[in-house]
Each structure stands twice: as structure tokens, then as C-alpha cells.
N, C-alpha and C positions, 0 to 999 in steps of 0.2 A: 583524530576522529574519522570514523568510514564515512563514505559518500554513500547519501540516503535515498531514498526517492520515497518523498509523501504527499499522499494526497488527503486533501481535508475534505468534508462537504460541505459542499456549499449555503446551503440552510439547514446548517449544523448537522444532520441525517443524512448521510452517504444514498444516492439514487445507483439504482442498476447503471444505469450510461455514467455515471461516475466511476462506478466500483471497473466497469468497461475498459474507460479510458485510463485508468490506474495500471490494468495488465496490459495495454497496448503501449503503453509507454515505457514500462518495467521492460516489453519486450523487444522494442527499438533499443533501450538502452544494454542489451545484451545481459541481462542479470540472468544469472544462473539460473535456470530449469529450479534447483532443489532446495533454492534460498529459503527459509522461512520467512512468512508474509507476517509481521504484527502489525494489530487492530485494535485499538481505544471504541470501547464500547458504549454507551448511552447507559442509562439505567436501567432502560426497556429494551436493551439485546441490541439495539441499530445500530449501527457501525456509525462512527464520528470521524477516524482515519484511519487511512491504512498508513504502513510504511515496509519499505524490505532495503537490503541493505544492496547499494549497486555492484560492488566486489563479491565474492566467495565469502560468506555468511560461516565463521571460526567457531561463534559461540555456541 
């Protein structure tokens, strides 16, 4: 299984300085610039988490 990097929020609604700290750390951890990002969404559109994959993203 690939190494993932997710971030969940924290009262269940993903906040701007979450969604923040999600790309700052994807970009410490060197993830590819063209990875695709997937998002679990709410019922209501909000973002619940993100996730991308830490390697070069095949699928």
C-alpha cells in the first residue's frame, strides 16, 4: 500500500488553516507538484479530509 498523507478536520469541517497546513506539509514531505489531491466531502460540499499520495501518484 502507498504512503498517504491525510489530513482530517478537526470538527469534522475541514477550516482554511487546516486545508493550509495540509499543503505545507504535503510540501515538506516532497510530494509531487501533480499528484492528485482526493477529498471526502460532507453532504453540504465541506471538506471532511483530504488525502494525496506521498510517492508519484500511477493511478
Amino acid at each position: 500500500m502507498p504512503a498517504v498523507l491525510r489530513f482530517i478536520g478537526e470538527a469534522k469541517d475541514m477550516t482554511l488553516e487546516e486545508l493550509a497546513a495540509f499543503v505545507e506539509a504535503a510540501r515538506k514531505a516532497d510530494v509531487p507538484r501533480d499528484n492528485p489531491v482526493r477529498a471526502e466531502l460532507s453532504m453540504s460540499g465541506k471538506i471532511k479530509q483530504v488525502e494525496v499520495r506521498i510517492g508519484v501518484d500511477d493511478d
